[in-house]
Residue frames relative to the residue before (quaternion, step in Angstrom):
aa qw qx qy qz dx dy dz
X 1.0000 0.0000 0.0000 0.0000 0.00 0.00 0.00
X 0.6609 0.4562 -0.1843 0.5666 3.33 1.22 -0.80
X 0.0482 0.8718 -0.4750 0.1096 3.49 -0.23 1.65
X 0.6543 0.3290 -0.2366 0.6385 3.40 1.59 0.14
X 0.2024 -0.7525 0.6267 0.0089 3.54 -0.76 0.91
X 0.2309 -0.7517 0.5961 0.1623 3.33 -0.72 1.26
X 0.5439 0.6719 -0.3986 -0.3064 3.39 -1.43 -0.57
X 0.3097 0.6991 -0.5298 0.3671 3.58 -1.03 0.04
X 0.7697 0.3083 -0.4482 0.3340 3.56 -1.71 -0.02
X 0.1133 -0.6094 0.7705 -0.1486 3.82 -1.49 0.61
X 0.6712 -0.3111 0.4902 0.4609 2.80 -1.98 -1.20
X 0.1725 0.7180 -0.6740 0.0196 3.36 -1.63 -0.04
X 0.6343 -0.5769 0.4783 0.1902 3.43 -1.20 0.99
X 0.5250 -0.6099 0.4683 0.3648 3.38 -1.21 0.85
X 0.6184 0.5497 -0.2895 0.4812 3.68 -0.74 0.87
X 0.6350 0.6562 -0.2432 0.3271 3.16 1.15 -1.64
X 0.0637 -0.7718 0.5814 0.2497 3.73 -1.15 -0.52
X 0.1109 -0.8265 0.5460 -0.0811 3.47 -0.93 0.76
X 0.2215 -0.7690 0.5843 0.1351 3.94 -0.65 1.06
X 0.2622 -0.5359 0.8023 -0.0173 2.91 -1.61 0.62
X 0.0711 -0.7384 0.6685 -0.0534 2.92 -1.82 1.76
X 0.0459 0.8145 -0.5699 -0.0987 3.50 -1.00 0.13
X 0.0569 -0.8459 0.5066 0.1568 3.49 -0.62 0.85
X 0.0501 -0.7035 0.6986 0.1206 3.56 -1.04 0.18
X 0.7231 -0.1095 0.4983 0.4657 3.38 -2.76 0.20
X 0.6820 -0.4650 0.5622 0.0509 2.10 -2.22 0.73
X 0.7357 0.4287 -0.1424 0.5046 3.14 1.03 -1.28
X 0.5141 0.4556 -0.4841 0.5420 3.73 1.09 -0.33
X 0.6325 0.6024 -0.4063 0.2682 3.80 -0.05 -1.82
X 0.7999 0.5407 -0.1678 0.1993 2.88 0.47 -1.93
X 0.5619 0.4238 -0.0916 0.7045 3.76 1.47 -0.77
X 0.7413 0.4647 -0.3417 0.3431 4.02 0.20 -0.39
X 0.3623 -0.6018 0.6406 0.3102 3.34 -1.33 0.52
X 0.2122 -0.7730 0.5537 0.2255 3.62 -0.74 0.68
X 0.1048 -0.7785 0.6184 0.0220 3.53 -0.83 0.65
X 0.1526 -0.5853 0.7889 0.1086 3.94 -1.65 0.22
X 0.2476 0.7354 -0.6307 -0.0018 3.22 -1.51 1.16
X 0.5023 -0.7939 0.3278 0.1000 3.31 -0.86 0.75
X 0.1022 0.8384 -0.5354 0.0043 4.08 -0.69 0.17
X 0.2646 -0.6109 0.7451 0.0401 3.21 -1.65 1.04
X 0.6948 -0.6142 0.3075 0.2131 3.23 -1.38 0.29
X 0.7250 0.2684 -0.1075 0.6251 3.27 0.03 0.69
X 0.6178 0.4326 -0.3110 0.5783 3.92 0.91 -0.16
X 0.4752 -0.7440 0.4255 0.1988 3.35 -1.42 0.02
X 0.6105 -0.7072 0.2357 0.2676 3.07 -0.64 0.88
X 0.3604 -0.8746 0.3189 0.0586 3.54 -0.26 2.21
X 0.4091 -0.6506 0.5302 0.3580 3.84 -0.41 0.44
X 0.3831 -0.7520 0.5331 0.0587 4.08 -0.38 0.40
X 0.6498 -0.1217 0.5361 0.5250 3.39 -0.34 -1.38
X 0.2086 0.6401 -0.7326 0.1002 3.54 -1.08 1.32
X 0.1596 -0.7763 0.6096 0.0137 3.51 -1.24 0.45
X 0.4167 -0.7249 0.5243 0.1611 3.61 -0.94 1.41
X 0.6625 -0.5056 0.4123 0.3681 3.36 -1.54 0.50
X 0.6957 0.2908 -0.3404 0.5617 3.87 1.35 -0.56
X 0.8001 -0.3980 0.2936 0.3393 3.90 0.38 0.74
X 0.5394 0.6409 -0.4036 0.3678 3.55 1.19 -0.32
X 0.0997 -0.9214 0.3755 -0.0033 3.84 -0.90 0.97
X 0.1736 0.8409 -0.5071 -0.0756 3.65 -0.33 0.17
X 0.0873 -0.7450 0.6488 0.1281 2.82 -1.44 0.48
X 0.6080 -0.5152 0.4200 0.4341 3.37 -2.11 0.31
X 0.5756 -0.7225 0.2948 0.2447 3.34 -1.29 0.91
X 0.3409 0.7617 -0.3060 0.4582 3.18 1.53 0.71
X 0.6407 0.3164 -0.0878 0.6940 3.71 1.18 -1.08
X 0.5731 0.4922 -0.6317 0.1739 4.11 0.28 -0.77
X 0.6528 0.6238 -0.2220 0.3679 3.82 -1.31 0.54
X 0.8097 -0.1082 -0.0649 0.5732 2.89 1.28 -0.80
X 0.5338 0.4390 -0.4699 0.5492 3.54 1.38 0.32
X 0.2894 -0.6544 0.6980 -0.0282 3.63 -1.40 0.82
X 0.3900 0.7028 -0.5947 -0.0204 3.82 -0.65 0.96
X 0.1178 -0.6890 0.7083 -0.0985 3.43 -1.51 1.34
X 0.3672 -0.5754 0.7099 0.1734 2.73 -2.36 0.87
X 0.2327 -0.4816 0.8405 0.0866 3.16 -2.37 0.37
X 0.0774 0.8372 -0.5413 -0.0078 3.33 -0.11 1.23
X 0.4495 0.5750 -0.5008 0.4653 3.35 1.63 1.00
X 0.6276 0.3098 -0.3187 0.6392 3.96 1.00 -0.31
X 0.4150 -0.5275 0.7023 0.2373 4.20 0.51 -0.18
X 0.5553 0.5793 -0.4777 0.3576 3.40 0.26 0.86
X 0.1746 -0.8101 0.5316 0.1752 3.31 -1.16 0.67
X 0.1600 -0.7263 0.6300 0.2236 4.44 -0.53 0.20
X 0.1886 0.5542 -0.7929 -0.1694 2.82 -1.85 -0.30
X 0.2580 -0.8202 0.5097 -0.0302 2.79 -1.29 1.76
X 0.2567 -0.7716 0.5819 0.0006 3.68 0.51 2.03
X 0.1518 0.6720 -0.7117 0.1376 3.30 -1.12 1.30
X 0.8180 0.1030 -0.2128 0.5244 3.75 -1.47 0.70
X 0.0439 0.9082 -0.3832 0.1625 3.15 0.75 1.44
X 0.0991 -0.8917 0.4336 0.0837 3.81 0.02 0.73
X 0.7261 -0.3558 0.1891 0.5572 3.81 -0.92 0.28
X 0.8139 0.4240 -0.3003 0.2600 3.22 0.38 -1.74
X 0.4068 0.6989 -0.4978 0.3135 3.86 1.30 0.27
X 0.2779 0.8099 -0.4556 0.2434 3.29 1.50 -0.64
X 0.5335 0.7237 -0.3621 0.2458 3.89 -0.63 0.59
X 0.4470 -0.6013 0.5690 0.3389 3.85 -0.65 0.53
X 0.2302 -0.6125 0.7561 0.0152 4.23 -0.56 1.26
X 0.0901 0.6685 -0.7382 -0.0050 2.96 -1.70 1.00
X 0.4108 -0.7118 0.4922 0.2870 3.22 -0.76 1.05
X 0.2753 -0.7683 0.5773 -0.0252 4.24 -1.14 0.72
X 0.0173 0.6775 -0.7186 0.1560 3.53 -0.50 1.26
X 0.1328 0.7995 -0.5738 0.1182 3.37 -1.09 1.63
X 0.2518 -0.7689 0.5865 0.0384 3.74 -0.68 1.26
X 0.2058 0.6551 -0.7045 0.1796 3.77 -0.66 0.60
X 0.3832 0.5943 -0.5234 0.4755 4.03 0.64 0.80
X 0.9132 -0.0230 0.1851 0.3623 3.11 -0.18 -1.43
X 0.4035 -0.7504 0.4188 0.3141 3.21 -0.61 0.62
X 0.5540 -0.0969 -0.8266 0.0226 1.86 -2.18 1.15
X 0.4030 -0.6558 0.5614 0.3040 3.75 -1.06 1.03
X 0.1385 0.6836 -0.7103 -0.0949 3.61 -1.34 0.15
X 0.3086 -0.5966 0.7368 0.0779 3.40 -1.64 0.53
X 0.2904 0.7970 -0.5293 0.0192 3.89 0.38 0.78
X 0.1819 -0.8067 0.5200 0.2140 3.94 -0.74 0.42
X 0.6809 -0.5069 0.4582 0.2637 3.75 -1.16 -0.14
X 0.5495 -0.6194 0.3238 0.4578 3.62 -0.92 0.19
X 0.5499 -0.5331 0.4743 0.4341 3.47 1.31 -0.66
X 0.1037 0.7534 -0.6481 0.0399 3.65 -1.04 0.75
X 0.7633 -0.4944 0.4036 0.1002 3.28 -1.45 0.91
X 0.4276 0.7585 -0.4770 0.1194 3.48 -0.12 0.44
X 0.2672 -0.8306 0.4608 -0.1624 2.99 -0.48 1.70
X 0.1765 -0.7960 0.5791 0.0017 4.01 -0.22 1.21
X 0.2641 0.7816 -0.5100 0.2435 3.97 0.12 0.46
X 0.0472 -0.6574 0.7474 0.0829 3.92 -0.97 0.59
């Protein structure tokens, strides 16, 4: 049932840097745009850092510079590598595997990890 595996995030000091992993199947990875998005309470959930099956990325212009996202599409794994990290990163990261290519579509997300910017 559990087809995305977060891990990574905690605490970490302004400044700090911290990765985030997510793995998925084979058969999801392979076909999915991976994505990381992010939420605070009461705000809406933000798109982060998504990345295409050929390598193409964007992010929100808030993180470009110091967030970094990439595949390992030998382990099906996705990162985002969060460096010079500041308060307002503060947020629950959920990792995002999405198919709208081919059928069957899916829209599947992660449990969510913690990630917490504090001195």
């Amino acid at each position: 049932q559990v087809q995305l595996v977060e891990s990574g995030g905690g605490l970490v000091q302004p400044g700090g840097s911290m990765r985030l992993s997510c793995a998925a199947s084979r058969s999801i990875f392979s076909i999915s745009v991976m994505a990381w998005y992010r939420q605070v309470p009461g705000m809406q959930r933000e798109l982060v850092a998504g990345v295409t099956t050929g390598g193409n990325t964007n992010y929100v212009d808030s993180v470009k510079g110091r967030f970094t996202i990439s595949r390992d599409n030998a382990k099906n794994t996705v990162y985002l590598q969060m460096n010079s990290l500041k308060f307002e990163d503060t947020a629950v990261y959920y990792c995002n595997a999405r198919n709208v290519r081919l059928q069957p579509f899916w829209d599947l997300w992660g449990q969510g990890t913690q990630v917490t910017v504090s001195s």
